[in-house]
N, C-alpha and C positions, 0 to 999 in steps of 0.2 A: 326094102322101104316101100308101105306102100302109095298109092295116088289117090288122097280120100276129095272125093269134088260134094260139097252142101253149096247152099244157096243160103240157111237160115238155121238159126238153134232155137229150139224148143228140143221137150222133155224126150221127145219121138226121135231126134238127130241123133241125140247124146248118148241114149240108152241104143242105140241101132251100133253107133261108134264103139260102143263099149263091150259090147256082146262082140261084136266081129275083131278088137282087142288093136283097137287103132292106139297109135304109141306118140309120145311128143317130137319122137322122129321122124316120123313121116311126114309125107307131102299133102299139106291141106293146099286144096287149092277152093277158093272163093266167090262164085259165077254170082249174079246178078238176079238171073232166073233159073234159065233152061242148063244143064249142063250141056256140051258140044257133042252131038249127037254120035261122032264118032268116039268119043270117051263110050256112052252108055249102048254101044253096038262091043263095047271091047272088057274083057274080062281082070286086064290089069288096071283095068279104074273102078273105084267104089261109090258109086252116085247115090248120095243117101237126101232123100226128100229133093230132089229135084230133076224128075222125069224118069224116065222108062219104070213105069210104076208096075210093078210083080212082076218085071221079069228078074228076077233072082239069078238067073244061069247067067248072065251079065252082070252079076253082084249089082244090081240096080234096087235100091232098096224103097220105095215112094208107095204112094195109092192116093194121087189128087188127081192124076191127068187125066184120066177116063172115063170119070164119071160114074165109075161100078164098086160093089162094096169088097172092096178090100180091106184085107187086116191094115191094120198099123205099121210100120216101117220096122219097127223095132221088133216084131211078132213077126214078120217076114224074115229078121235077120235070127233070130231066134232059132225057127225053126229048120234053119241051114246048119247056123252052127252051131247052138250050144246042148250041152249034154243035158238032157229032156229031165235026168235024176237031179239036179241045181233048183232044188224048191223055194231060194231064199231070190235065185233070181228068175223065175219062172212067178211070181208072187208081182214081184215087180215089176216085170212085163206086160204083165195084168192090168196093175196098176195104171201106169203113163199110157196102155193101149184105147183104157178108159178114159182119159183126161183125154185123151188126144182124140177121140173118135161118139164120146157120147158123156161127158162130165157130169150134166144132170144125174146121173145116174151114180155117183159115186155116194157113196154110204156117209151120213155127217160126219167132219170130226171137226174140232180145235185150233186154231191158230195156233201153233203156225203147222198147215200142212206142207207134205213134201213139195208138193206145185209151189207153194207160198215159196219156199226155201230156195226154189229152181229160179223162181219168178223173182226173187231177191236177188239172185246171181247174176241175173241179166239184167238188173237195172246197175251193178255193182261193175263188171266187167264191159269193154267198152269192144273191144276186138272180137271179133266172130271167132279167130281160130283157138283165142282164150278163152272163148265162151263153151268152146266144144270143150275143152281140156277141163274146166273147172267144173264142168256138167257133170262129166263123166269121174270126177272125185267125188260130187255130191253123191252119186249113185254108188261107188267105191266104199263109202261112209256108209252109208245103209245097207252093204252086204255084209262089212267085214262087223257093223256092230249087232247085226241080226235084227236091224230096226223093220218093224210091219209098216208097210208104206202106205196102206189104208187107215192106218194111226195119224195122232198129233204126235209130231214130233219133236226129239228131246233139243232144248237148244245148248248144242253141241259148241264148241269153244270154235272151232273155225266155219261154223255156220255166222257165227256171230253177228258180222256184218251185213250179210245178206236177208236176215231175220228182222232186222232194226231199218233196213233200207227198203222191204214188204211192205213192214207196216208205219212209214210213212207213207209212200205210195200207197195204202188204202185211207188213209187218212186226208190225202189230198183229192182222191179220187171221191169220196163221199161227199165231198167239198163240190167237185167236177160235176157229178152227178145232180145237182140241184139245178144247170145247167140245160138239161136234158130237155128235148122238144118231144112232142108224141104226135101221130096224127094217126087217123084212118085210111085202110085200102079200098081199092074197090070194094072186093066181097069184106069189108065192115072189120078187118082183122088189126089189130091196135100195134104198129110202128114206132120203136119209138129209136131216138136218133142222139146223138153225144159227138163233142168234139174233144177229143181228148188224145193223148203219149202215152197212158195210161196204160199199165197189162188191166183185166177183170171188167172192163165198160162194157164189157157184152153181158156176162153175168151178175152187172149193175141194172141196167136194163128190163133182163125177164126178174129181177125182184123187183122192179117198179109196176109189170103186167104188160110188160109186150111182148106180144109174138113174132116180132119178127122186129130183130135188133141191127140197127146201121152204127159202128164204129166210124170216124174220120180219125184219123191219124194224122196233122200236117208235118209232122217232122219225125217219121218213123225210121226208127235204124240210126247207122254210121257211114257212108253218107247220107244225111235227111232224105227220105222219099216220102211222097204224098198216097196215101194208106187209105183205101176202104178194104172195111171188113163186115159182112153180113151174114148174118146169121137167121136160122127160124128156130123158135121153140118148140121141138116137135115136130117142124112142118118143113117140106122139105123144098127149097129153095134154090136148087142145082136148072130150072131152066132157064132162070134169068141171065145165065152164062150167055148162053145164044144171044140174047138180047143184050148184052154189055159189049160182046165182041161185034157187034155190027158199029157200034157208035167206037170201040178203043180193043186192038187184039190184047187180048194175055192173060183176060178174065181165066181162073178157073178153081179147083173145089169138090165138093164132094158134097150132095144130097143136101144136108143142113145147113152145111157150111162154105161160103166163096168169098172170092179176096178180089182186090184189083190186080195187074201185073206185078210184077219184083220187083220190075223196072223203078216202078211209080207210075200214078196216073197222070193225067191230064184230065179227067172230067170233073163238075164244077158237081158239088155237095147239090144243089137245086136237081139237078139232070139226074143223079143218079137218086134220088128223094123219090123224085118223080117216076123213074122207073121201075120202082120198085109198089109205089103204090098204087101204079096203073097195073101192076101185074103178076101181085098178090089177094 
């Protein structure tokens, strides 16, 4: 049996779980943020997205804590274990490496994409270690039916629910969206801001024109935490870390993209507005 420790699910967790062939008998175990340092010093625990990022010879599967460009968690666990000849899941590693690491960048398709479908799931399932499990069938369902994951996809009978549960969440969020503040940065670059529970407010955001997107979250997850999420368009927004961990430690992220702690925050939407437009 093995000891699998996440902090969070997204498409990056599920598919990293799924390649390394995590079972509903194993031990999920649930951390907050960090995993316990002596787990990710140790080879019988499997830390996927939360810490010891590339070291792989500790089954540590991440690339947020360092600030350097690493592959994707899933592209990490890939290239360990799975047989390099697997074109249908070597395709889709691809895929989520992309959503997870640079989205802009994904080629149009259709509602409902695979993210929609993942993204459905998670507004659908309420439990983390059900969230791993039901990920990793979505993923399951696109090997076994040879679905291209850079397609729209088919809506399959036990997608059903999580397709219909998308796209209300986009229908509410467009709604959300009309909400949205904007301002200017220092150097003149357009901020814009949303309070929303919503998955895609980031990608609401740069289709209204800004470059550099503030998420609030106030009731993010199971149990509720207080949630920023920031992002640049393009531009790269990894050293306001420094400057968030002076005022709150836990800040942290990768180049484009940083979050508040796992924990939760405590900084007030003003202060962190602020900091960001003093220092973009």
């Amino acid at each position: 049996m093995k000891k699998v420790v996440i902090s969070k699910v997204d498409m990056d967790t599920a598919l990293t779980a799924y390649i390394i062939g995590v079972k509903r008998e194993d031990e999920i175990i649930v951390v907050r943020e960090r995993a316990k340092q002596e787990w990710l010093s140790s080879e019988k625990f499997i830390c996927i997205e939360c810490g010891g990022s590339g070291k792989v010879e500790f089954n540590n599967f991440d690339h947020h804590d360092e600030g350097k460009d690493l592959p994707a968690a899933c592209q990490q666990a890939y290239e360990k274990y799975a047989q390099k000849d697997d074109e249908k899941l070597k395709k889709l590693v691809e895929y989520v490496s992309i959503v997870d690491t640079n989205p802009k960048s994904l080629p149009p398709a259709q509602f409902p994409t695979l993210s929609s479908v993942f993204s459905g799931m998670l507004l659908t399932v309420k439990s983390k270690e059900q969230q791993l499990f039901k990920g990793m069938d979505v993923f399951k369902e696109v090997i076994k039916n040879g679905i291209d994951p850079f397609l729209t996809m088919p809506e399959l009978k036990v997608w059903k629910k999580y397709i219909e549960a998308k796209r209300k969440a986009e229908t509410e969020l467009k709604k959300a969206i009309l909400r949205a503040k904007f301002f200017l940065s220092k150097k003149n670059l357009k901020i814009g801001y949303i309070e929303t529970d919503l998955p895609g407010a980031l990608g609401a955001l740069y289709e209204m024109g800004a470059d550099v997107a503030i998420a609030y979250s106030p009731n993010f997850g199971s149990p509720p935490i207080r949630k920023f999420t920031i992002a640049g368009n393009n531009i790269n927004v990894f050293h306001l870390v420094d400057i968030f961990n002076k005022s709150e430690a836990g800040w942290g992220g990768r180049n484009t993209i940083i979050g508040s702690p796992r924990k939760g925050t405590r900084l007030s939407v003003k202060h962190v507005i602020n900091i960001v437009r003093e220092n973009i």
